[in-house]
PDB file of N, CA, C and O in Angstrom:
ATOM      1  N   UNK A   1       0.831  -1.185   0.000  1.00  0.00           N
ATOM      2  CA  UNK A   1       0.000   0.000   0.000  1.00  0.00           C
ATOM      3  C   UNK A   1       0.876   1.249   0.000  1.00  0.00           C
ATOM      4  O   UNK A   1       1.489   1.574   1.017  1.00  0.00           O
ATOM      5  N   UNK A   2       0.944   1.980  -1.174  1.00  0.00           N
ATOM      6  CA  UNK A   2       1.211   3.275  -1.125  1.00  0.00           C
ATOM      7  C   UNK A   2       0.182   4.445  -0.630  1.00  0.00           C
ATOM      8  O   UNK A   2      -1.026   4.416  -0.862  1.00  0.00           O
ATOM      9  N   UNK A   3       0.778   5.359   0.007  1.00  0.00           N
ATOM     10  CA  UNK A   3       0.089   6.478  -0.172  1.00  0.00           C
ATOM     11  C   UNK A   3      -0.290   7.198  -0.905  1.00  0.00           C
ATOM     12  O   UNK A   3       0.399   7.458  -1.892  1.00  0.00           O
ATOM     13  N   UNK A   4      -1.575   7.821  -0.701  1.00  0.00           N
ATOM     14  CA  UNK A   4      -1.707   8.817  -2.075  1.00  0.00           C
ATOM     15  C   UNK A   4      -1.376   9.917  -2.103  1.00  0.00           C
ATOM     16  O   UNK A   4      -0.626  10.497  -1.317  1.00  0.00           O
ATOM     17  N   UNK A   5      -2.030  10.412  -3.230  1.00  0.00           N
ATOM     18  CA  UNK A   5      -0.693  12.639  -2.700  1.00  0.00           C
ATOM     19  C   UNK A   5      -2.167  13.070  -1.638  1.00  0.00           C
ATOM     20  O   UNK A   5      -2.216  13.716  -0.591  1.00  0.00           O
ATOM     21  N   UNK A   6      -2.623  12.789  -1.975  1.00  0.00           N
ATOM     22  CA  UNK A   6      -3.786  13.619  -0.891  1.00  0.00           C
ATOM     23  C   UNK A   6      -3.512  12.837   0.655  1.00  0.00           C
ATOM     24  O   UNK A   6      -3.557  13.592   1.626  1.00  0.00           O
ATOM     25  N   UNK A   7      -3.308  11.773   0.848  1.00  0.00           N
ATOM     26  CA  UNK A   7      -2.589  11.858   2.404  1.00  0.00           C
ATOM     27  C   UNK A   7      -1.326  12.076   2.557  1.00  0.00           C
ATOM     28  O   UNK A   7      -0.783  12.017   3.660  1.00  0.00           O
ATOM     29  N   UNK A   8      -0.574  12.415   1.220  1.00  0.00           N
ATOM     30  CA  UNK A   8       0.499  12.746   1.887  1.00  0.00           C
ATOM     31  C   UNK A   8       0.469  14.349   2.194  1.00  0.00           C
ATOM     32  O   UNK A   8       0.960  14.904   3.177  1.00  0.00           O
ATOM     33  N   UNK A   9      -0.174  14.908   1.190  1.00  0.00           N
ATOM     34  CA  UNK A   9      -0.654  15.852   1.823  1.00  0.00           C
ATOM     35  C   UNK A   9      -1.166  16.404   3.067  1.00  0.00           C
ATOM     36  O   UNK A   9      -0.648  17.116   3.928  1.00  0.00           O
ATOM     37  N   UNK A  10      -2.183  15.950   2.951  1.00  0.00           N
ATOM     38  CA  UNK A  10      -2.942  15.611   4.302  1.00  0.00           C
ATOM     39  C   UNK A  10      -1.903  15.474   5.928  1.00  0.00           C
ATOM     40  O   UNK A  10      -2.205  15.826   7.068  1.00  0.00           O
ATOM     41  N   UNK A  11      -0.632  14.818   5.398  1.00  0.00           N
ATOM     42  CA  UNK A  11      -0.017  14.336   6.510  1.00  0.00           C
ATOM     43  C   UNK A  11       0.600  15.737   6.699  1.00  0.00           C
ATOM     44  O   UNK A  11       0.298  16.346   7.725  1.00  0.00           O
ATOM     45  N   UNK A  12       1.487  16.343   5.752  1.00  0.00           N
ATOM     46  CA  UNK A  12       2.240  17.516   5.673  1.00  0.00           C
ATOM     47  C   UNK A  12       1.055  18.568   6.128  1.00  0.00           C
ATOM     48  O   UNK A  12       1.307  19.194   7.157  1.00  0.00           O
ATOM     49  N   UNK A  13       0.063  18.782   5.624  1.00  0.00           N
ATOM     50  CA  UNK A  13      -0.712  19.829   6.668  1.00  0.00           C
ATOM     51  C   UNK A  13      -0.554  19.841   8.317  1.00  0.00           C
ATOM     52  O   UNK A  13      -0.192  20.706   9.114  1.00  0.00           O
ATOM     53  N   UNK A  14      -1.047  18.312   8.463  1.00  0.00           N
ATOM     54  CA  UNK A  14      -1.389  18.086   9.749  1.00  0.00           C
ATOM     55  C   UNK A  14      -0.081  18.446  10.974  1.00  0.00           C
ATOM     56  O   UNK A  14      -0.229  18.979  12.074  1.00  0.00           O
ATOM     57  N   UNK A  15       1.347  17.886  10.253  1.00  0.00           N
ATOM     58  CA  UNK A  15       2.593  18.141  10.380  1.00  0.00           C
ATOM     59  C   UNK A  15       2.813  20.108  10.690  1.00  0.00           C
ATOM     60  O   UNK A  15       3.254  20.704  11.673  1.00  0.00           O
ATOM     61  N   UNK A  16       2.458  20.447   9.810  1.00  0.00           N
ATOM     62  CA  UNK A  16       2.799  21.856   9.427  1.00  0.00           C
ATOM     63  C   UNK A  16       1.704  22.467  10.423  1.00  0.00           C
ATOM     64  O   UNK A  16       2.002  23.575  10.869  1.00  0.00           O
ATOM     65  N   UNK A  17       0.715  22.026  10.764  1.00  0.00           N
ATOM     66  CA  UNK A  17      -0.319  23.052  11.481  1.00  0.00           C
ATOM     67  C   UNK A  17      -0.128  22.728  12.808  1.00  0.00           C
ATOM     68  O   UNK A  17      -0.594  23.386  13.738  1.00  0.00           O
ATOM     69  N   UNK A  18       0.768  21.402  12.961  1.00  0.00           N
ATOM     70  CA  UNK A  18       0.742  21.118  14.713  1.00  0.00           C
ATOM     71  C   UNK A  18       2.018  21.785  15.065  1.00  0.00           C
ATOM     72  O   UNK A  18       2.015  22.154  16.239  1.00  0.00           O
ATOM     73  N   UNK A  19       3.258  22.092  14.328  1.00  0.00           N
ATOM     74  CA  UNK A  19       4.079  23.071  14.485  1.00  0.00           C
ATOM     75  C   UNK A  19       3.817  24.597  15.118  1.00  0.00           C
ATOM     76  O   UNK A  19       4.285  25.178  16.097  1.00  0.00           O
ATOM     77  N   UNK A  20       2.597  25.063  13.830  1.00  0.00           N
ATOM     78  CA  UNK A  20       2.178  25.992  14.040  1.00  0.00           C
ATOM     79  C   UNK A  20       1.952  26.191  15.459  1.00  0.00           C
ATOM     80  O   UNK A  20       2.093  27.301  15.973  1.00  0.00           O
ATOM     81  N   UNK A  21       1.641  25.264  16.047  1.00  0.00           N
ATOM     82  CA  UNK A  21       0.375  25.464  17.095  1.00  0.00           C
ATOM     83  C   UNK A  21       1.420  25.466  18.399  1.00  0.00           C
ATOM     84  O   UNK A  21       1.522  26.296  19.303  1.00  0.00           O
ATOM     85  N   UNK A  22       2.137  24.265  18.170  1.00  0.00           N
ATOM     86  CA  UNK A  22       2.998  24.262  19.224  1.00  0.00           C
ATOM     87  C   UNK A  22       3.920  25.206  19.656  1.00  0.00           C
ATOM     88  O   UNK A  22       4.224  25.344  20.841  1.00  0.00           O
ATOM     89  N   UNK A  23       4.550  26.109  18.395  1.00  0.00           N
ATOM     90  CA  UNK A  23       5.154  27.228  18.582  1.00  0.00           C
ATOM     91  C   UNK A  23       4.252  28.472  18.964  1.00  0.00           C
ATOM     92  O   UNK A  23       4.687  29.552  19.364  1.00  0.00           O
ATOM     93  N   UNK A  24       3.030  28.166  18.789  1.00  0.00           N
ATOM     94  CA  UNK A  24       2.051  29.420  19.937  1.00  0.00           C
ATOM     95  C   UNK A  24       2.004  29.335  21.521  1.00  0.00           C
ATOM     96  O   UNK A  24       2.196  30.258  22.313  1.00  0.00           O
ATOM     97  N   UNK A  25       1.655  27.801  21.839  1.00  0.00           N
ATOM     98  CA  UNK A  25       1.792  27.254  22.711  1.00  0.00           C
ATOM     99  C   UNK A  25       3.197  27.552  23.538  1.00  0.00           C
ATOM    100  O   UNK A  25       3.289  27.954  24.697  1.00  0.00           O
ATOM    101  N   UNK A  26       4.225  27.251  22.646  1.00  0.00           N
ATOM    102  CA  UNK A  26       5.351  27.615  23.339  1.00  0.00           C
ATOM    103  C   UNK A  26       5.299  28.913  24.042  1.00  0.00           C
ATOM    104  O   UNK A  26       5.105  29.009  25.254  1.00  0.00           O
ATOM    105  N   UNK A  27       5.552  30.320  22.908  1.00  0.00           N
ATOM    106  CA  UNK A  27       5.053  31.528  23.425  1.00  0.00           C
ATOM    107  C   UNK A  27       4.191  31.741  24.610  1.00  0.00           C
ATOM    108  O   UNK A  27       4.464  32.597  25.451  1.00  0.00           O
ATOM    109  N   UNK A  28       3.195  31.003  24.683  1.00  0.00           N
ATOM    110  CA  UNK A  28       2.328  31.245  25.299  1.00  0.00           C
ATOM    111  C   UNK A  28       2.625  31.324  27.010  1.00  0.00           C
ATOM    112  O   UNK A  28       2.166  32.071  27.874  1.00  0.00           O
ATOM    113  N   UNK A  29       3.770  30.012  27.074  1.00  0.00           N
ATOM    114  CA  UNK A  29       4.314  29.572  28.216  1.00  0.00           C
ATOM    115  C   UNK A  29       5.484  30.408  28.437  1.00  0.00           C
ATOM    116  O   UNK A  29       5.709  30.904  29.540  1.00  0.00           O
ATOM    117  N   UNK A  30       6.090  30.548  27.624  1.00  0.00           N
ATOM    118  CA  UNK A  30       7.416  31.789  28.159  1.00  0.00           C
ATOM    119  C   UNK A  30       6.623  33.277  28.308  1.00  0.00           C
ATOM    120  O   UNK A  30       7.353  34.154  28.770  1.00  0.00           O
ATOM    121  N   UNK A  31       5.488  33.621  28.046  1.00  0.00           N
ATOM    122  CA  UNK A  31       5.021  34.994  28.368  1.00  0.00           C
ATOM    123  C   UNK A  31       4.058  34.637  30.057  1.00  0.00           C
ATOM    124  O   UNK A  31       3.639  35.552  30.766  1.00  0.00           O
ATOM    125  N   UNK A  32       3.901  33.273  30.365  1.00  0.00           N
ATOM    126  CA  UNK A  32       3.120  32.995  31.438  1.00  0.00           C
ATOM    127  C   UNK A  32       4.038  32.854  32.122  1.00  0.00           C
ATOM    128  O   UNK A  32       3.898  33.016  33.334  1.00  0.00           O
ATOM    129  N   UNK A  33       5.376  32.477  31.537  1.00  0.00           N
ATOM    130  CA  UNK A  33       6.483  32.036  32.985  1.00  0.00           C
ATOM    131  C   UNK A  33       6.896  33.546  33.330  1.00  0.00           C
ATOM    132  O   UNK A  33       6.985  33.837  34.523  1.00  0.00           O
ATOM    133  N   UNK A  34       7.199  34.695  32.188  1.00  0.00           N
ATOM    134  CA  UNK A  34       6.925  35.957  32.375  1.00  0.00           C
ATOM    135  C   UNK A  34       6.870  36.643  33.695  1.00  0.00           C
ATOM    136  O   UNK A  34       7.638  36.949  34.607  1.00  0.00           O
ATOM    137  N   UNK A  35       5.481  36.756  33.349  1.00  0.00           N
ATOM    138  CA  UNK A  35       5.057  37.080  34.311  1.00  0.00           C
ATOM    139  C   UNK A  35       4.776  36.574  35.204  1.00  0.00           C
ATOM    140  O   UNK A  35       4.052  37.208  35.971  1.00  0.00           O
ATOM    141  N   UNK A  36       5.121  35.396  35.532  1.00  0.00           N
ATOM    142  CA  UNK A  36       4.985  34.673  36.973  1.00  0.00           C
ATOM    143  C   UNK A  36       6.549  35.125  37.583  1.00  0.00           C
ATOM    144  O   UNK A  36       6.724  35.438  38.760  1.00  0.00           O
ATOM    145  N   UNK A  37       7.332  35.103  36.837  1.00  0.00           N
ATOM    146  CA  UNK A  37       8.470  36.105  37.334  1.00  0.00           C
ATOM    147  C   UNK A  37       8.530  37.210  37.785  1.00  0.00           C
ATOM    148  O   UNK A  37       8.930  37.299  38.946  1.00  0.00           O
ATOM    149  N   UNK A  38       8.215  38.283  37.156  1.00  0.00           N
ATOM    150  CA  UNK A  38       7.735  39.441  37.441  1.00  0.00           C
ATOM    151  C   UNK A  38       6.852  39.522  38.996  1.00  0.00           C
ATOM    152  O   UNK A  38       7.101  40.024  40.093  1.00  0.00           O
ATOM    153  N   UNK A  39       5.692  38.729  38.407  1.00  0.00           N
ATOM    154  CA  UNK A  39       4.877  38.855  39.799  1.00  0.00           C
ATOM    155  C   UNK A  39       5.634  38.268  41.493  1.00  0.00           C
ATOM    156  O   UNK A  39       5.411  38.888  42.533  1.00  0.00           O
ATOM    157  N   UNK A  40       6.571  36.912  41.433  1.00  0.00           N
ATOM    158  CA  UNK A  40       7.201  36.741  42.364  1.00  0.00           C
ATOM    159  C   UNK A  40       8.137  37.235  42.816  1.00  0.00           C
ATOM    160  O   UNK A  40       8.397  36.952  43.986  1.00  0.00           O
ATOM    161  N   UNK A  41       9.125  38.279  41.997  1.00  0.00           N
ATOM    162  CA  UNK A  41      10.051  39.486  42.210  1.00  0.00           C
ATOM    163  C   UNK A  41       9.223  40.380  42.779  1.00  0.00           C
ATOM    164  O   UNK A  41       9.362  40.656  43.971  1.00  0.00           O
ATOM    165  N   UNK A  42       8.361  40.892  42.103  1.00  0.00           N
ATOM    166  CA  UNK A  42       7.554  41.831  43.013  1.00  0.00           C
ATOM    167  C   UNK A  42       6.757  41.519  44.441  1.00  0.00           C
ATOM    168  O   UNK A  42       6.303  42.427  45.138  1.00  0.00           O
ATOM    169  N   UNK A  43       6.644  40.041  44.793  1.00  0.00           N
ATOM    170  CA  UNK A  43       6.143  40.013  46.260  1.00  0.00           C
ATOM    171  C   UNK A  43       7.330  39.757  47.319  1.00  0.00           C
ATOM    172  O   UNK A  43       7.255  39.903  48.539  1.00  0.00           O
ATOM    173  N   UNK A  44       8.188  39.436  46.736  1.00  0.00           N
ATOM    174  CA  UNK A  44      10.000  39.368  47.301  1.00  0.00           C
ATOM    175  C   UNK A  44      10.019  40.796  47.613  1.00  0.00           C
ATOM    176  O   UNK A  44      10.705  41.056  48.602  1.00  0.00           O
ATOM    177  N   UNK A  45       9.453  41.801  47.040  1.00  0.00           N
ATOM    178  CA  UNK A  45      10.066  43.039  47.126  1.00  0.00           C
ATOM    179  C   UNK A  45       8.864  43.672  48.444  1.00  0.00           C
ATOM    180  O   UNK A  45       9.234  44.218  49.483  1.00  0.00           O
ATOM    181  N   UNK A  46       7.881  43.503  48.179  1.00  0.00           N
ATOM    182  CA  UNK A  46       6.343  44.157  49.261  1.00  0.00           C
ATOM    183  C   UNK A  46       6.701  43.262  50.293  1.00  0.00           C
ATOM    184  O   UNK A  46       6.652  43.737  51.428  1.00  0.00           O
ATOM    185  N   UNK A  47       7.138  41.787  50.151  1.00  0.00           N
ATOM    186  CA  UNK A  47       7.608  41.076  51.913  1.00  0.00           C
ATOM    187  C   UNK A  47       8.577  42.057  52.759  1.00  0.00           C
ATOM    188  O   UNK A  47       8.422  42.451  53.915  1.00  0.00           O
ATOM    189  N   UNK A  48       9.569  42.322  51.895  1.00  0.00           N
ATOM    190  CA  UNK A  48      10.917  42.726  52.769  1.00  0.00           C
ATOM    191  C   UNK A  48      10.569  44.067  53.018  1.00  0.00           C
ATOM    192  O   UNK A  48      11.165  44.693  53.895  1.00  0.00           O
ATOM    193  N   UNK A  49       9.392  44.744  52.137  1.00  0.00           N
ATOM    194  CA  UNK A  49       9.303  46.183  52.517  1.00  0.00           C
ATOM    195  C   UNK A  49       8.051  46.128  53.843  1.00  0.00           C
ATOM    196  O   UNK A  49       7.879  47.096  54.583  1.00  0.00           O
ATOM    197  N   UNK A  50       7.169  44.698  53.980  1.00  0.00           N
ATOM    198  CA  UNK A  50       6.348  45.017  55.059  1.00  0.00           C
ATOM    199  C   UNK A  50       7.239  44.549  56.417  1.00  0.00           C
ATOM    200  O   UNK A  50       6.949  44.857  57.573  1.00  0.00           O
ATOM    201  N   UNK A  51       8.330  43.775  56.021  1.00  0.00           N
ATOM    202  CA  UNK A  51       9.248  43.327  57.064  1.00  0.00           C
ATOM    203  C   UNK A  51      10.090  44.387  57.840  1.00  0.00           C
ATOM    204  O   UNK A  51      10.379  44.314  59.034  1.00  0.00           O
ATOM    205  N   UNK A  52      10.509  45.584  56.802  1.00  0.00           N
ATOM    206  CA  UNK A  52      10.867  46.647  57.303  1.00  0.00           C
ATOM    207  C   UNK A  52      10.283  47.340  57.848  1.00  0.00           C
ATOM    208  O   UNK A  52      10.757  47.755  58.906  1.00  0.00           O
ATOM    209  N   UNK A  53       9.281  47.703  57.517  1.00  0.00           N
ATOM    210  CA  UNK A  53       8.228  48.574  58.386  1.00  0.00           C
ATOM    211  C   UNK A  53       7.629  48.218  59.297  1.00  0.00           C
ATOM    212  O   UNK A  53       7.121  49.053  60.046  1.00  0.00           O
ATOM    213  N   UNK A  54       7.495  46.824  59.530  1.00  0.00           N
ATOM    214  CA  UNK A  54       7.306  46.135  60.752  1.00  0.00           C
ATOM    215  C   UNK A  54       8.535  46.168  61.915  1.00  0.00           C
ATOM    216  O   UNK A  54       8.160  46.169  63.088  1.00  0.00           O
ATOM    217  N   UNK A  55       9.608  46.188  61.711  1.00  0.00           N
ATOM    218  CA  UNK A  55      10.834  46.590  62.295  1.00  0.00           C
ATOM    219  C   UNK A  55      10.826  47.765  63.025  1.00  0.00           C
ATOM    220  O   UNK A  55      10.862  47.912  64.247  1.00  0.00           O
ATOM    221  N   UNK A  56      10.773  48.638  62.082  1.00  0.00           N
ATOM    222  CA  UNK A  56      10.773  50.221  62.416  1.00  0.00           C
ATOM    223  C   UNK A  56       9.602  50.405  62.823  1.00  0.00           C
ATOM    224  O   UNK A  56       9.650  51.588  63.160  1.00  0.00           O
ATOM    225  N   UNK A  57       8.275  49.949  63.086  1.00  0.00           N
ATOM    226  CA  UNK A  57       7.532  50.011  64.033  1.00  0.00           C
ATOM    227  C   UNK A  57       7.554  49.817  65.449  1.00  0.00           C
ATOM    228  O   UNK A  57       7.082  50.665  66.207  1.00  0.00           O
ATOM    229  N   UNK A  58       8.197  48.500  65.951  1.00  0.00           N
ATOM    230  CA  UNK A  58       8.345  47.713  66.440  1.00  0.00           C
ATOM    231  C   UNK A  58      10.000  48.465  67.081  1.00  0.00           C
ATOM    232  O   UNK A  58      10.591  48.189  68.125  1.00  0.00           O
ATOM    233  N   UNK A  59      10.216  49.031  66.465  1.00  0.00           N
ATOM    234  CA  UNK A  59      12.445  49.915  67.212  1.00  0.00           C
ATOM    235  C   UNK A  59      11.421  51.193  67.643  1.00  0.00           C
ATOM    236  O   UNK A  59      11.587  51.493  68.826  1.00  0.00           O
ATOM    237  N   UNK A  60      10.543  51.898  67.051  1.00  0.00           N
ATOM    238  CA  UNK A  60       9.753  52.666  67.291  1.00  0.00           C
ATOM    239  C   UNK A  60       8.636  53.188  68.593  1.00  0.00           C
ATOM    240  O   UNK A  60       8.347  54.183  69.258  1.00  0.00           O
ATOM    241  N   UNK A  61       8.213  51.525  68.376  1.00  0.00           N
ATOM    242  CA  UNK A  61       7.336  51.788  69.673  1.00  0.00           C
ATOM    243  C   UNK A  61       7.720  51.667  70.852  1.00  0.00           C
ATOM    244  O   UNK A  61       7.056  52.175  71.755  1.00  0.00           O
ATOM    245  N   UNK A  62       9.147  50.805  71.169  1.00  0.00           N
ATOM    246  CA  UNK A  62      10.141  50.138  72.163  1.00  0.00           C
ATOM    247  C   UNK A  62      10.463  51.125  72.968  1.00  0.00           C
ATOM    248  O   UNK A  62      10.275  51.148  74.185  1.00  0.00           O
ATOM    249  N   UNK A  63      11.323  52.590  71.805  1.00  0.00           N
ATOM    250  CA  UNK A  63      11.618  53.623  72.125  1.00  0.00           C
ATOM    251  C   UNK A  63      11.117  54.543  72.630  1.00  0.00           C
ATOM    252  O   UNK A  63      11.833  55.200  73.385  1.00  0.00           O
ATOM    253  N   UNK A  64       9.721  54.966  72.433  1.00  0.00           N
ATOM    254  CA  UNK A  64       8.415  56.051  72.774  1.00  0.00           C
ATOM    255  C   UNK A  64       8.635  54.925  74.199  1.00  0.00           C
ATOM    256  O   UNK A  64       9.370  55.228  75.139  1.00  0.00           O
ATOM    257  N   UNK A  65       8.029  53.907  74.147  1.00  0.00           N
ATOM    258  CA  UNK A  65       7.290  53.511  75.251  1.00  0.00           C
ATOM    259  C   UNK A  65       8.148  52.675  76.281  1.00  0.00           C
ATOM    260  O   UNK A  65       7.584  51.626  76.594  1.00  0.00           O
ATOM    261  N   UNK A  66       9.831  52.959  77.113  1.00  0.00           N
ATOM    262  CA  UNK A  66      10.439  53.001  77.326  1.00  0.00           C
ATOM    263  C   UNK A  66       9.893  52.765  78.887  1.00  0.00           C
ATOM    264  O   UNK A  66      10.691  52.747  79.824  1.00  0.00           O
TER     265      UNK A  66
END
């Protein structure tokens, strides 16, 4: 059994459009890992800044209330 041109066709579409797709897919995941970066740099950054201000509250109130 040979193939015919229409499945081989057929095959080369199917080939060519799951490429397509997968290289969206890909994108899709490096712009989601992205910003999942972004977003966990930025709560690294609001921890250590509520950690500080919790500090200096806390050296603050020690001092007043002596």
């Amino acid at each position: 059994m040979t193939p015919t041109d229409e499945e081989i066709v057929a095959a080369g579409t199917r080939r060519a459009v799951g490429r397509v797709a997968l290289r969206r897919l890909s994108s899709l995941v490096r712009d989601w890992q992205a910003e999942e970066a972004a977003r966990a740099a930025l709560a690294k950054r609001l921890a250590l800044g509520i950690t500080l201000a919790a500090l200096l509250a806390f050296a603050l109130f020690n001092w007043f209330y002596r």
